[in-house]
N, C-alpha and C positions, 0 to 999 in steps of 0.2 A: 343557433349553432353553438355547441358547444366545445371548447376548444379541450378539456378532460376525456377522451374518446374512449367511450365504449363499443367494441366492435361486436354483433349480433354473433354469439356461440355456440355452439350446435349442443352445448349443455351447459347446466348453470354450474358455480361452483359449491360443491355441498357442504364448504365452510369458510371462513374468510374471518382473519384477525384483522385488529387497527391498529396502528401505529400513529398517535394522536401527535398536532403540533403543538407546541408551548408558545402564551405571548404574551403580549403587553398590548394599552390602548389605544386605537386612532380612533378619528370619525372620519369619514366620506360620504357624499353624497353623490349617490348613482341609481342608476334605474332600478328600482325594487322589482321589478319585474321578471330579468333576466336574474337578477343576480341570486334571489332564492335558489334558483334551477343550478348557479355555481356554487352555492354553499355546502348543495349536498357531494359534488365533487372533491370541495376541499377537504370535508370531513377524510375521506376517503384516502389521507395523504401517503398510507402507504398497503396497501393490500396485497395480500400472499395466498395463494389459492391452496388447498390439500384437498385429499383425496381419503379417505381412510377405508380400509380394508372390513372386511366381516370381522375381526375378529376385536376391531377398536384401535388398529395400530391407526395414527395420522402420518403421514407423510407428506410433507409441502415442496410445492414445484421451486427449480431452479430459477425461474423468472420472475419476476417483480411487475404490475399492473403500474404504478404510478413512480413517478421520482423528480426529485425538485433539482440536481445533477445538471451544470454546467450554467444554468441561468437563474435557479430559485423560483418560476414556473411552475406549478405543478401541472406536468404534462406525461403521456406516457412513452414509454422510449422510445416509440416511432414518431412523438415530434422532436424530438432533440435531434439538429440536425450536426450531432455530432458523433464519432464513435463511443458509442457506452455498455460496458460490461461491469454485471451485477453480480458479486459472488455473493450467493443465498448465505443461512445458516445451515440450510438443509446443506447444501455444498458443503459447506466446511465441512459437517456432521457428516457425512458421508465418505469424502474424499479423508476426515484427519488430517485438516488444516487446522494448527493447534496457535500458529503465531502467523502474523503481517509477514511476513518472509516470504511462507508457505504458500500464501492468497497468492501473493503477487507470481511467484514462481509457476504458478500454476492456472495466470489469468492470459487472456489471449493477446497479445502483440509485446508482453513482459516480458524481458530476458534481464539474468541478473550476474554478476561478477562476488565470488567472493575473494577478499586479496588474504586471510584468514580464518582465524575459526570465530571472531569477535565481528567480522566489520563486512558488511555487502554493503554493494550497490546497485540499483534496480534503474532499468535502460524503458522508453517505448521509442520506436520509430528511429531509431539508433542515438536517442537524445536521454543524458542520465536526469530520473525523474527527484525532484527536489521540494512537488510540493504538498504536502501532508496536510491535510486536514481531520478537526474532531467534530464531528457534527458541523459540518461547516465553519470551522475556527482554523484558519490558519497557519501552521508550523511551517519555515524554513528549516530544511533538513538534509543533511551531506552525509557524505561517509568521511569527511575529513575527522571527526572525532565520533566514537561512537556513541550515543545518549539512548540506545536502545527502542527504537521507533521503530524500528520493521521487526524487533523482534518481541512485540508487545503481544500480548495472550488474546485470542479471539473471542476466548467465553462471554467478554465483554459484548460482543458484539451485534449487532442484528445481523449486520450486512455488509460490505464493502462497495463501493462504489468506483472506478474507473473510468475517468473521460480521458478519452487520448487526443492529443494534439494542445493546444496553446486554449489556456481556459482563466487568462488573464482577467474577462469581464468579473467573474468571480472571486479569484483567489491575488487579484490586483498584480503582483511584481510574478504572475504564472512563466512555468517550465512552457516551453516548446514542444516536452516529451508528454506528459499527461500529468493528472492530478487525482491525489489516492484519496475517498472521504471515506474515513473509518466511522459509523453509526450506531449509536449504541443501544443499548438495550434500557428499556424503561418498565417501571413497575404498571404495567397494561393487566393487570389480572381483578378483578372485585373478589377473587375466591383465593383462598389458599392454594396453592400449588408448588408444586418444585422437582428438582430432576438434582439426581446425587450419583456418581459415577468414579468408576478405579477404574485404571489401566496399569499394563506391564508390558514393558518392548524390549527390542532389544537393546543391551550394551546397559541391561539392568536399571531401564529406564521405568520409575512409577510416577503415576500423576491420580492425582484425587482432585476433584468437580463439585462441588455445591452451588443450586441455584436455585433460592427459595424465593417467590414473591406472593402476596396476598393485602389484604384488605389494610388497613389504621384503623379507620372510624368503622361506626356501624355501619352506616352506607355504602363504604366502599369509594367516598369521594377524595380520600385521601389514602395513595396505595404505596407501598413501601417493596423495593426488591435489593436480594444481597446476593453477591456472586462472589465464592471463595476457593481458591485452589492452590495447589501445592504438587510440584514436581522436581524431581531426584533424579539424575542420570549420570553416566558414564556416556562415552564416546567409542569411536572405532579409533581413534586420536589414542596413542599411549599416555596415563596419567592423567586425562581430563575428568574432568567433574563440575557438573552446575548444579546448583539448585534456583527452583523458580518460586517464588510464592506471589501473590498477590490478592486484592481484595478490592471489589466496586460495589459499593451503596447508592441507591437513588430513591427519591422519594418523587411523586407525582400527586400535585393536589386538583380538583376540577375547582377553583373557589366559586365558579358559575359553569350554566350549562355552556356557557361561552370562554372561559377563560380559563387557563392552565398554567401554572406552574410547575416546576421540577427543581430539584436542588441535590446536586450528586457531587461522589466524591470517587477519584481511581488513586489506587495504589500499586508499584508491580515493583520489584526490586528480584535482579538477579544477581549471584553471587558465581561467580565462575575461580575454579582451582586448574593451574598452568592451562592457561590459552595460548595462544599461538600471536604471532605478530611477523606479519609477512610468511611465508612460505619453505619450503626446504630448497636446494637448487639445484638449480635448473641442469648447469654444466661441473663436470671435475675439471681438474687444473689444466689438465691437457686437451678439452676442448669437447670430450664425448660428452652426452648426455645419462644424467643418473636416473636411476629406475630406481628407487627407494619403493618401501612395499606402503599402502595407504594407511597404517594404523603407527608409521613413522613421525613422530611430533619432534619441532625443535623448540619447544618451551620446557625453561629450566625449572627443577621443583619449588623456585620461589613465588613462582611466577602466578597473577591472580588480574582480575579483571570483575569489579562490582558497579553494576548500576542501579541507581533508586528514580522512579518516576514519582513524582504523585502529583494531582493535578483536581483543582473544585471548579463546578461549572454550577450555571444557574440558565434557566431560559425559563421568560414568560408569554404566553403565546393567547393572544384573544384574535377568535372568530366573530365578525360584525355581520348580522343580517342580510347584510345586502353583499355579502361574499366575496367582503375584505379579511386579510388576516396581516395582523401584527405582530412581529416577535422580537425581542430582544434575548440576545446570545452569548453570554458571557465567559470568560473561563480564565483560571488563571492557574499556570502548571511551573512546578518547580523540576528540573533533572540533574542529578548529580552523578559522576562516572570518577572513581581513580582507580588505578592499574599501577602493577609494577609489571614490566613486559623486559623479556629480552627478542633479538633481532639479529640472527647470521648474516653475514657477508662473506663477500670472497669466496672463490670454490675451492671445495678439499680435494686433497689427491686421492687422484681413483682408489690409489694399493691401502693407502694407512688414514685414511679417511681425514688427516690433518692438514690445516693451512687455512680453516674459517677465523675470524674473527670477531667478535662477540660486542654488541652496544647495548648499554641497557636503557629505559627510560622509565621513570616514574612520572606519570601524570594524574592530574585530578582539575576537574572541571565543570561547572554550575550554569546550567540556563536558565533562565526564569521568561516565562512567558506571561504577560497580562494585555487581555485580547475581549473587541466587546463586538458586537454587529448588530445594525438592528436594520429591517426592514420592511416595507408592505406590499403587500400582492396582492390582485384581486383585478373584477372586470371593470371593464367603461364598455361606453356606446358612442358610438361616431357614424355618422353618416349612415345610420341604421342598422350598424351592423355591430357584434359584440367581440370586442378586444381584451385584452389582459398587457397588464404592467406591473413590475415591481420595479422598486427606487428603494436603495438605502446608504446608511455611513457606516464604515467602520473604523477602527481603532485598535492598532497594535505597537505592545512596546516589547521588545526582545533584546536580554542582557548575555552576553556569550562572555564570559572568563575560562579560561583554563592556565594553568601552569605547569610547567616539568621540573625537574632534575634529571643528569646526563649520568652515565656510568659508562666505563672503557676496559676494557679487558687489553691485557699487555700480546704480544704475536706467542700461539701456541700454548695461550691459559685456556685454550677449550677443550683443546685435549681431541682426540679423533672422534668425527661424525661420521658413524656408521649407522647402520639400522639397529645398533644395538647402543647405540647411543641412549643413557638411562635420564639425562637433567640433571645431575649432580654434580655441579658446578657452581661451586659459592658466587656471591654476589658479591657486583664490581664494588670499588670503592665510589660512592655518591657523592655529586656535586651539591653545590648550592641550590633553592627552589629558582628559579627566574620565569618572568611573565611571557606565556605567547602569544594573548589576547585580553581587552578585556573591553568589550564593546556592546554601545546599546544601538541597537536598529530600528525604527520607528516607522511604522509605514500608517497613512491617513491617505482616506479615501471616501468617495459617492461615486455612485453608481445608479444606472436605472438604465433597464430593458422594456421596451413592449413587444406583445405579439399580435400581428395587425390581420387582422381575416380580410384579405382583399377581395375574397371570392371564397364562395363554398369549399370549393379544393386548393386554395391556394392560399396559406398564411407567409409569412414577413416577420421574423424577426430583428430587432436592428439595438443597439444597445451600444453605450460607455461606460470605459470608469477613468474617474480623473482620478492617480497616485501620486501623492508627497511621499515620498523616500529616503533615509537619512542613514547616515552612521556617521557614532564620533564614538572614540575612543584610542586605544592605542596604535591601532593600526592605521589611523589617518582619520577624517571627516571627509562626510561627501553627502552631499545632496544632489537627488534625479528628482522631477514633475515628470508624469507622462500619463496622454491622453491616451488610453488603450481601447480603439474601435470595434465593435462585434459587429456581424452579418450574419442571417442564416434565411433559408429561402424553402419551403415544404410544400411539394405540392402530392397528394393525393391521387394517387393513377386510378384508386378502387377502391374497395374496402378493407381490402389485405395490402395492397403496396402504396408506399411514398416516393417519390425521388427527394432530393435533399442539398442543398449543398453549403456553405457557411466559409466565413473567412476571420481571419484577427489579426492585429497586429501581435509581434512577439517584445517585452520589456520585464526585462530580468533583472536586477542589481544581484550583484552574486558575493556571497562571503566566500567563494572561494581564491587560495592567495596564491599568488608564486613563488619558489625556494626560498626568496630576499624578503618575504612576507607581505608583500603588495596586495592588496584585493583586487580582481579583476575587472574590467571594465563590463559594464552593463550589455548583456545580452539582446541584442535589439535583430528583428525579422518582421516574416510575416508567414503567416498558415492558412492553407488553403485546402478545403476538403469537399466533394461530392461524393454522391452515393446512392442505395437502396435500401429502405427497410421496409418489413413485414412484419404483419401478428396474425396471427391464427386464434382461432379458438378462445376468443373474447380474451386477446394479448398470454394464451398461456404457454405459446411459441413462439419467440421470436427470432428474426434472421436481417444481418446485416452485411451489407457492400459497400465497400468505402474504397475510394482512391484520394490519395495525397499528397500534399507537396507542401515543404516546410524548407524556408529560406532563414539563416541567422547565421549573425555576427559575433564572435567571441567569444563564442562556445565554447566553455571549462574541456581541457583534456588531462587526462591524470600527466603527470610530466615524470612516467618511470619510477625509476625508485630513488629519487630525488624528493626529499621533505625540508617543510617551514622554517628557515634557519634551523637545521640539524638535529628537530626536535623529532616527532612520531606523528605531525600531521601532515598528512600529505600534501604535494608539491603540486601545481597546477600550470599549464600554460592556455592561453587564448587561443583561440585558430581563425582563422580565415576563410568564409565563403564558404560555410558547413553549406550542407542543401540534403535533405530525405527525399526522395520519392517511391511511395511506393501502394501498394492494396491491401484491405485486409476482409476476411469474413468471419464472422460467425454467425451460429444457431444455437440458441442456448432454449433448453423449456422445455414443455412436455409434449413427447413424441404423438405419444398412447396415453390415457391413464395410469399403464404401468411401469412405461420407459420414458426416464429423464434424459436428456444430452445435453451437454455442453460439447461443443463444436469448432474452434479456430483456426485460422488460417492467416499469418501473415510473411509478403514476403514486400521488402523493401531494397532500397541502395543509399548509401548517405555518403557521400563524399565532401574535402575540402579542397583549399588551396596545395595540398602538397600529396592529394590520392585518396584513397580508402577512409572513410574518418569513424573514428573506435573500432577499429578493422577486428577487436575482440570480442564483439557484439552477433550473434547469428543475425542472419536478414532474412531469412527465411526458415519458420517454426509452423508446427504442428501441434496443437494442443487438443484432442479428445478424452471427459471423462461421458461415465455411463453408469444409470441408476436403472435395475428392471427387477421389478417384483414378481414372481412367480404369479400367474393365474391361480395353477393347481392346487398351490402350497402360499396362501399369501402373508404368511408368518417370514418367511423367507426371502431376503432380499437380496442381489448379487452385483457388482459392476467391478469397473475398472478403466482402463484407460493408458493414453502413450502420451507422453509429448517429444517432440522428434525433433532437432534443430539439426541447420547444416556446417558445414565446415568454416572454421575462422580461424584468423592467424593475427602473431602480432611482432612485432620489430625488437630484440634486446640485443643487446650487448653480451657478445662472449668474452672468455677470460683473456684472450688474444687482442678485444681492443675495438673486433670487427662489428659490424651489427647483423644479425641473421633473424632470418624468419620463421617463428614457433608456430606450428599446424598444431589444432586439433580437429583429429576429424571428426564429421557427424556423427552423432548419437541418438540411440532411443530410449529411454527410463521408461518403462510399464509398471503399472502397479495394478492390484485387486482389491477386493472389499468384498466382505460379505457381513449383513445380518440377522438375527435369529431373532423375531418375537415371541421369549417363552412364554409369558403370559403378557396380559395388556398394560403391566407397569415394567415389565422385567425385560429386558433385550439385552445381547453379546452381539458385540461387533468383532471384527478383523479387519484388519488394514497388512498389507503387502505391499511395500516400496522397494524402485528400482529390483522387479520379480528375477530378470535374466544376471543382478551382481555386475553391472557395465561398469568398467572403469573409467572416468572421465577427469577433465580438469573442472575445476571452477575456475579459476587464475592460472594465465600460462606465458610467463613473461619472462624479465631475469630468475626469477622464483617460481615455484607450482604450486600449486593447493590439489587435494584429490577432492572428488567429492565425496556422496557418503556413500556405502556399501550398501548392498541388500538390508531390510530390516524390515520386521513388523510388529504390529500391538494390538493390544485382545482388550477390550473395553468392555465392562458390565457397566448399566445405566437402570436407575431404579425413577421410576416419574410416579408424583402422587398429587 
């Protein structure tokens, strides 16, 4: 038995790329027997099936055959007995999904808040997700400052990966909500190749694309790839302006037919001209509600918002005979963010648009991440039957600094906000720099899963990780231990369906603080999930049924428009007796040969100790996109798609004192695509967002955000 399942498909795939592991060396000694029969599955560590048309065009399915995603395993996503959603590159490429925002806003049980034009937050299961990973490397990430994570460029990317619920065995001090593994793209090519690409959207948006990789040596056992691009835009926002540039290099050597190295480097720095900081508002003086039009900004023309990533990683990965693999996973990323921002308060009078008053903040602030993992996976034999184990340690040291300066505008230096309000409004008089943070967080860990064949149809997962936790610095010291238990239980109805079910405990240390600057106390629960999966057509469909129930303690709640001693980082409270329950589906893969779906379904209830909990969260979302290539015309490609969420509300403050309830009702954003293969290197694309112009909030609290308008872009793409 082999736990890599191949399910028998009514046809083969007529091409299949690898996506090879990188590692370093162990020995074991195990059955040579079996374990040949698993070497050739490890090989196999990530397979992506396409289909290519008469005329040479390739197109690759939405679904993913293999993935290492929530345990380190390589299994396929009907063992993981947990909910997991792959967004392809084909996806991205399709949909124009250009940045981590985009993925997530667009993945199934994702809902996200932005409180600006600089700063989201991304939700699963009505819990805000915090845990980021790069190739399996770890980031702790908030929207209390922003270092530009979710809005990092895809081109990098293979794939994105999604496990929802508590995935602590993995990523140690894990969210309750899920965990994002961003995967990147490696120099997999022995031939020269490459793909160069211009776009133009709207609000005078251009972006340019290079992504050349090919051979080093004459063999081809040492391959090199560079991905370079560069984007310009305006906004539907008055006065905005970004530019994006970035650049990722990687090298891949094989130095044996067994062992691999890689050595990369990401660079992405955004520089944004007047962004926004918080929203316009909500109420005028007297208590109505304003309808300002959406291309309405209240950032002043000083105003500016730059972020720089850059981050080197290393992974060595050897394959042993007997169909062990060892890798070691390193990386170490620098991010840097300063801002000068301003920030209304107070509501103006309906008639003369006067009575806000004006705070300004300058910040800047520095992460630095140094992060290593190393682990081994591979079979044993027990009691005559064949299992799989991974075990490993990792190692992360994380430095958070930031500092501000305050600025104060005197009553009636803002002059009236209307919609014809231009930002010209000099800048306050600035304070002194003073410290808001500056703290190192340290987390150490081992870990080790098996997966036990109890029976032909019925595997066992069971798994720990012991975490040391720390932080010292300004904000106080504090040390957590915790022993964080996995479970998961698969059994096999057929060849197409599983049942499933898995549990974890929940253990969070959280940097996020309270107005007085407190870090909050450790997230502590428990998560529990059963379900149904399927695959079709040797895994090139697959579909998922989950129900779940997620209990925790001191769950971060934003705490209004209250921030960190008076500064621009937001304010937090704890809650009490959070509790999700709820189901989710999807069908993601290939219908037909010709028709892709993605497919989602989730509707939940998360309440606390005092009712509704992030009552700003939909709990019930529809997410369908769709990829169908013409029969007739196979040059010619067409899709599109809705996502649909329902009504939420949330509790603010009017100018009167009282506290009242903000509705937004349900919405549906539709969008289109279509492509043209002119010839077999040349293709045009279009993309159509938000098709029907819906109005909607992002954030709808004491302040509003709109979100965006209508827009689209027209892509030429040259591959050689």
């Amino acid at each position: 038995m082999s736990f890599n399942r191949r399910e028998n498909g009514a046809r083969a795939p007529i091409k299949t790329f690898i996506v090879s592991l990188l590692a370093l060396a162990i020995h074991a000694q195990f059955n040579p027997a079996f374990a040949a029969e698993t070497n050739k599955a490890t090989e196999q560590d990530m397979v992506v099936d396409a289909t290519t048309a008469s005329d040479g065009n390739e197109q690759q399915d939405y679904s993913v055959k293999t993935t290492r995603a929530g345990t380190k395993m390589l299994m396929t996503p009907r063992d993981v007995p947990q909910s997991l959603s792959v967004v392809s590159k084909q996806r991205m490429q399709d949909q124009n999904l250009q940045s981590v925002s985009e993925v997530l806003d667009n993945t199934t049980g994702i809902a996200s808040e932005s409180y600006d034009s600089e700063r989201s937050a991304y939700y699963s299961r009505g819990f805000q997700i915090t845990s980021f990973t790069y190739d399996d490397i770890p980031t702790t990430a908030g929207d209390a400052w922003n270092f530009g994570d979710a809005a990092e460029d895809t081109a990098i990317y293979d794939r994105i990966e999604v496990v929802r619920g508590a995935t602590g065995l993995m990523t140690g001090a894990g969210s309750p909500a899920a965990s994002v593994n961003m995967v990147r793209k490696h120099a997999d090519s022995k031939d020269f190749t490459g793909n160069v690409s211009a776009s133009y959207g709207s609000w005078n948006k251009q972006r340019y694309v290079m992504d050349v990789s090919g051979p080093l040596s004459e063999s081809g056992n040492v391959r090199g790839r560079v991905i370079a691009g560069y984007q310009d835009q305006d906004s539907w926002l008055d006065r905005y302006h970004k530019t994006k540039k970035f650049l990722y290099g990687v090298i891949d050597a094989d130095l044996t037919d067994s062992t691999t190295v890689s050595l990369g480097y990401d660079y992405q720095q955004t520089n944004t001209g007047n962004p926004t900081w918080g929203g316009l508002p909500t109420w005028y003086s007297n208590g109505t509600r304003t309808h300002y039009s959406r291309n309405t900004s209240d950032a002043a023309d000083w105003t500016r918002y730059n972020v720089t990533s850059r981050k080197v990683f290393a992974n060595v990965t050897h394959n042993f005979d007997n169909g062990w693999t060892f890798r070691v996973n390193g990386t170490h990323g620098e991010e840097t963010f300063n801002d000068k921002l301003l920030y209304l308060e107070d509501a103006p009078d309906e008639q003369t648009g006067e009575g806000t008053l004006g705070i300004g903040s300058k910040d800047r602030g520095k992460r630095k991440l140094d992060s290593i993992d190393t682990y081994a996976s591979g079979p044993f034999e027990l009691f005559g039957r064949q299992h799989e184990m991974v075990a490993g340690v990792s190692y992360s040291r994380q430095h958070n600094a930031t500092y501000s300066s305050d600025g104060a505008y005197d009553e009636g230096q803002m002059g009236s906000f209307h919609d014809s309000w231009d930002g010209d409004v000099a800048e306050p008089e600035w304070g002194d720099w003073y410290q808001n943070a500056d703290d190192v967080v340290r987390q150490k860990a081992v870990y080790s899963a098996a997966r036990f064949s109890l029976a032909d149809p019925l595997s066992l997962i069971v798994g720990a990780r012991y975490t040391q936790w720390s932080t010292m610095g300004s904000s106080g010291n504090e040390k957590k231990n915790n022993v964080t238990p996995y479970g998961g239980l698969v059994y096999d109805i057929n060849d197409t369906w599983s049942a499933y079910a898995s549990y974890t405990s929940i253990f969070q240390p959280q940097t996020y603080r309270t107005k007085s600057g407190a870090y909050l106390a450790p997230v502590t629960g428990k998560s529990y999930e059963t379900g149904l999966k399927s695959a079709w057509d040797d895994g090139r469909l697959t579909a998922t049924i989950a129900v779940f129930r997620i209990e925790q303690e001191n769950a971060a709640e934003s705490d209004g428009d209250n921030y960190v001693n008076n500064s621009s980082e937001q304010a937090y409270v704890a809650t009490k007796g959070a509790t999700s329950k709820g189901a989710e589906f999807e069908l993601n893969g290939a219908v037909t040969d010709n028709l892709q779906m993605t497919f989602g379904a989730t509707r939940f209830v998360a309440t606390d100790s005092t009712g509704r909990y992030n009552s700003q969260m939909p709990q019930t979302q529809l997410k369908l996109f769709t990829r169908y290539r013409l029969p007739m015309l196979q040059q010619l490609t067409v899709g599109g798609g809705v996502n649909w969420q329902n009504r939420t509300f949330q509790d603010a403050t009017a100018p009167d004192g009282e506290t009242k309830r903000l509705y937004q009702s349900s919405y549906p954003l539709a969008n289109l695509f279509a492509r043209y293969q002119v010839t077999k290197q040349l293709a045009v694309q279009a993309n159509v967002n938000n098709l029907f112009d819906r109005t909607y909030y992002t954030w709808l609290s004491d302040s509003v955000v709109y979100g965006a308008p209508r827009n689209y872009e027209v892509n030429v793409s040259y591959n050689f």
